[in-house]
N, C-alpha and C positions, 0 to 999 in steps of 0.2 A: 340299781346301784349307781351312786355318782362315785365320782371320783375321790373325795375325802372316805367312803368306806373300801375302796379298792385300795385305798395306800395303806390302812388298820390291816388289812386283811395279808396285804403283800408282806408287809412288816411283819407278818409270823413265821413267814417261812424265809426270813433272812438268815444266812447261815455264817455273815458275821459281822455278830449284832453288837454293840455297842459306841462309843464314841473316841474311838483313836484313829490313828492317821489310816491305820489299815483297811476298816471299817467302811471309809468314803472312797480310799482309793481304789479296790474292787469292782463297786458297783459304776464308779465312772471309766472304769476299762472294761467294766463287761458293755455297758452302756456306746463308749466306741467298737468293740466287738460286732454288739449285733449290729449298728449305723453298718458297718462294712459285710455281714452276712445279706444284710438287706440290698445292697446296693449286688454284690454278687448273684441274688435271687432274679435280678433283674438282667444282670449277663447274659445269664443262665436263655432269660425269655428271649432277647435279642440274638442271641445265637443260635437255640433251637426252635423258636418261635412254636408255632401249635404244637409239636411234638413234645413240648416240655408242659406237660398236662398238671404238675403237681402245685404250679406258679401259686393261685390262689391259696394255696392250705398253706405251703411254703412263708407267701409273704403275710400273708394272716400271724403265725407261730411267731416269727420275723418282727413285727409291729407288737406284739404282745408282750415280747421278749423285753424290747425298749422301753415299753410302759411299765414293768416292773421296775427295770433299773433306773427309769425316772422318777418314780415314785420314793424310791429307794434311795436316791438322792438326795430328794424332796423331805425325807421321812430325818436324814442324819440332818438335815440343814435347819429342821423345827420349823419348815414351811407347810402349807394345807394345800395339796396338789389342786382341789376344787379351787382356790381362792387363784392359785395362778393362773386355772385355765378361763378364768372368768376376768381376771386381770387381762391376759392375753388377748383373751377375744374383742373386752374393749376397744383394746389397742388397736388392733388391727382393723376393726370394722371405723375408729375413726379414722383409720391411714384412709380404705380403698371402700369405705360404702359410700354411695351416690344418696344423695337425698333425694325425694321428691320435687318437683318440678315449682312448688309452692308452699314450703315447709314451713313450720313453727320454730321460731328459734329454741334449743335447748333449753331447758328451764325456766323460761320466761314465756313461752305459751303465746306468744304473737308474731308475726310475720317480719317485723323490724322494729327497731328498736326505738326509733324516733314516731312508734306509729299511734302515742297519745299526746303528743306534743301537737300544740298549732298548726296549722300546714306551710304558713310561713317560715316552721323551723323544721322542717321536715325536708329531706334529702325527695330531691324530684324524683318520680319515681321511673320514667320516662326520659333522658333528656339527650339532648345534640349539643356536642363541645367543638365549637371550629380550634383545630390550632393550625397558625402560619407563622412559616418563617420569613425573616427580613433581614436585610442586612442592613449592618452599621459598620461603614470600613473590610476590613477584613473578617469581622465577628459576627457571626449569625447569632439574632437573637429570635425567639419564639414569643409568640403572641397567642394567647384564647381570650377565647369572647364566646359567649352564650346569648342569642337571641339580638345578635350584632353588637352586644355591650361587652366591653371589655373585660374579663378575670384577669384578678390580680396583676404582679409582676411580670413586665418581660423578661426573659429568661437566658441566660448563657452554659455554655457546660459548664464553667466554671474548672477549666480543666486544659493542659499542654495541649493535649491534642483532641481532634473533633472525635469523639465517641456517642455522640447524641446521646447525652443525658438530659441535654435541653430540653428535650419533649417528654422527661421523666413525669410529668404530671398526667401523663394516660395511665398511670401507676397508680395515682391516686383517684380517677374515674373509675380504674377497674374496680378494685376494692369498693368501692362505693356501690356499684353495679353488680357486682356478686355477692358480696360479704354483705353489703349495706352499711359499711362504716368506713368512715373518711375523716377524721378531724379534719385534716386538710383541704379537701374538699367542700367540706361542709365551712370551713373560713371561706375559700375561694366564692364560692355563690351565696356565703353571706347566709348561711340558716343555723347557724349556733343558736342552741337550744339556751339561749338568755331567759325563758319563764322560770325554768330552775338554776337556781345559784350554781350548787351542788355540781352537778350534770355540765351545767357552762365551764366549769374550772377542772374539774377531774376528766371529761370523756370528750371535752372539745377545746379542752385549752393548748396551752403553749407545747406543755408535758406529751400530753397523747400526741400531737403531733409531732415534735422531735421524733417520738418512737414510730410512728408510722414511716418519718422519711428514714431510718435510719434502717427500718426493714426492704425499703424503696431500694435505697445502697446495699445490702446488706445481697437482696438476691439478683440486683444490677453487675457486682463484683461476681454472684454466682456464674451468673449466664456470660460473660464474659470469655468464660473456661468452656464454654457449650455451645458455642457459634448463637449466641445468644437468644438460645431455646430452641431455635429453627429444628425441627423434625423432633424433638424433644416429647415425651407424654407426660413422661414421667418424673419428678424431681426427686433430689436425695432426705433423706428421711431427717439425717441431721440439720439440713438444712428449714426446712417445717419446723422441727423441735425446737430449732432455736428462735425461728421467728414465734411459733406459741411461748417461747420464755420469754419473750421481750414483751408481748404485748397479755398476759396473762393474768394479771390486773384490771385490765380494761373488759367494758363490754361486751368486746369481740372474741373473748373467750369462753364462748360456748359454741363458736366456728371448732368445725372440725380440721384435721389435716388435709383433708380431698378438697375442702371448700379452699380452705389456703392453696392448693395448688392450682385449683382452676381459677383465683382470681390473678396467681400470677402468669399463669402461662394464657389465662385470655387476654389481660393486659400487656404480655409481648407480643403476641399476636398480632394487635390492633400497631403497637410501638415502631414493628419491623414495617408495617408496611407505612407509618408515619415518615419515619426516617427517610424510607424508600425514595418516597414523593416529597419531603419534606413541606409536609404539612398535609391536613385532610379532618376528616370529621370523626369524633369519638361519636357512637350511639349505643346507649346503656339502657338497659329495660332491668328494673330492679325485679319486680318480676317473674321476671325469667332466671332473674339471676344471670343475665348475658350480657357481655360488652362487642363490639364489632367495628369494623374500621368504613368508612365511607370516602371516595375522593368529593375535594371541594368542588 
């Protein structure tokens, strides 16, 4: 039996059936009901512990109870209780399932994304990013350089007071080293996939980049509120969803939620202790899907 003939099946013994206010308001009070016989089943074990022998048949009846009145819920809303519990599971397995150590990207069937492109435009898959800091006056600017050559712009917080955003660009190494995408990054060392038009202007242009730094801000302002992820595992759910709304257009959606988390909380990681010393080595193993911090 799945779940779409247990809601058919439940629906006959509903005892008040139809479509008026009374109808839905029942089953989601019996529905709170049992949530609270349930949770009382479990007093019950915490209090009496072994001597309370009935637990298992208790919270079985208990659990069975709620599935009818979910169903039942399910059944007055015109929803197909299989369709949600396959929607749910979704969800959840892209919140908190781990990929494989060497996975296929979703729907695309290869390892990365850049992995039929040239190799000159292909994101290194391996690489060491020094960043240092210098000063000019009172204003610390940041410097990288890869293989002793300089990347891009030096860099300031651009900001009243010192919050090391300056070294935000370990943001976009992580991403690159977990995710394997980086507009940003991928301008910084110069492998913009220029064989194809298409591809140069939509997944590595101006666009995809704004939106990459603005996820950069977006969970920079998060962590902020969080001693900036230090002891941190686990990030807020909202806060994923909306970085997958920003960038859900691009490429990079067929990343999962878990992957967005580990690319941002490996790139604070690497950040915190950038700051620390102000300045040291990024080292990304694509891979692995891992970023790590190194002193200079």
């Amino acid at each position: 039996m799945n779940f779409s003939e247990y809601q058919r099946k439940a629906l006959e013994t509903d005892q008040v059936p139809g479509a008026g206010e009374k109808s839905l308001i029942v089953p989601l009070l019996g529905l709170a009901g049992e949530t609270g016989s349930l949770i009382t089943e479990y007093k019950k074990l915490l209090r009496d512990g072994p001597a309370y022998r009935v637990f298992d048949e208790r919270i079985a009846e208990e659990i069975g109870d709620i599935l009818w009145y979910l169903a039942n819920v399910a059944s007055k809303a015109g929803m197909d209780l299989q369709e949600i519990a396959e929607s749910n599971l979704h969800k959840v397995q892209n919140r908190w399932k781990q990929h494989d150590e060497k996975p296929l990207l979703p729907g695309i069937g290869q390892r990365f994304y850049d992995e039929h492109f040239p190799s000159s435009e292909q994101l290194p898959r391996h690489f060491t990013v020094a960043i240092q800091e210098e000063r000019d006056g009172a204003t610390p600017r940041v410097r990288i350089s890869m293989d002793t050559q300089q990347l891009g712009n030096e860099l300031t917080d651009n900001a009243y007071e010192d919050d090391g955003y300056r070294f935000h660009d370990v943001f976009h190494f992580a991403y690159a080293a977990v995710l394997g995408w980086s507009p940003v990054a991928r301008a910084i060392v110069k492998r913009k996939r220029k064989s194809d038009p298409k591809i140069d202007e939509v997944e590595d242009g101006g666009r995809a980049a704004v939106i990459e730094e603005a996820v950069a801000a977006l969970a920079f302002d998060y962590s902020r509120k969080h001693s900036f992820l230090r002891e941190v595992r686990t990030l807020d759910y909202t806060l994923l969803t909306t970085v997958k709304s920003l960038t859900n257009h691009l490429e990079v959606a067929t990343q999962s939620l878990h992957a967005w988390e580990e690319a941002i909380l490996q790139g604070f990681a690497v950040w915190r202790e950038v700051v620390e010393h102000r300045g040291g080595k990024i080292i990304g193993d694509m891979q692995m899907r891992s970023v790590r911090y190194q002193s200079l």
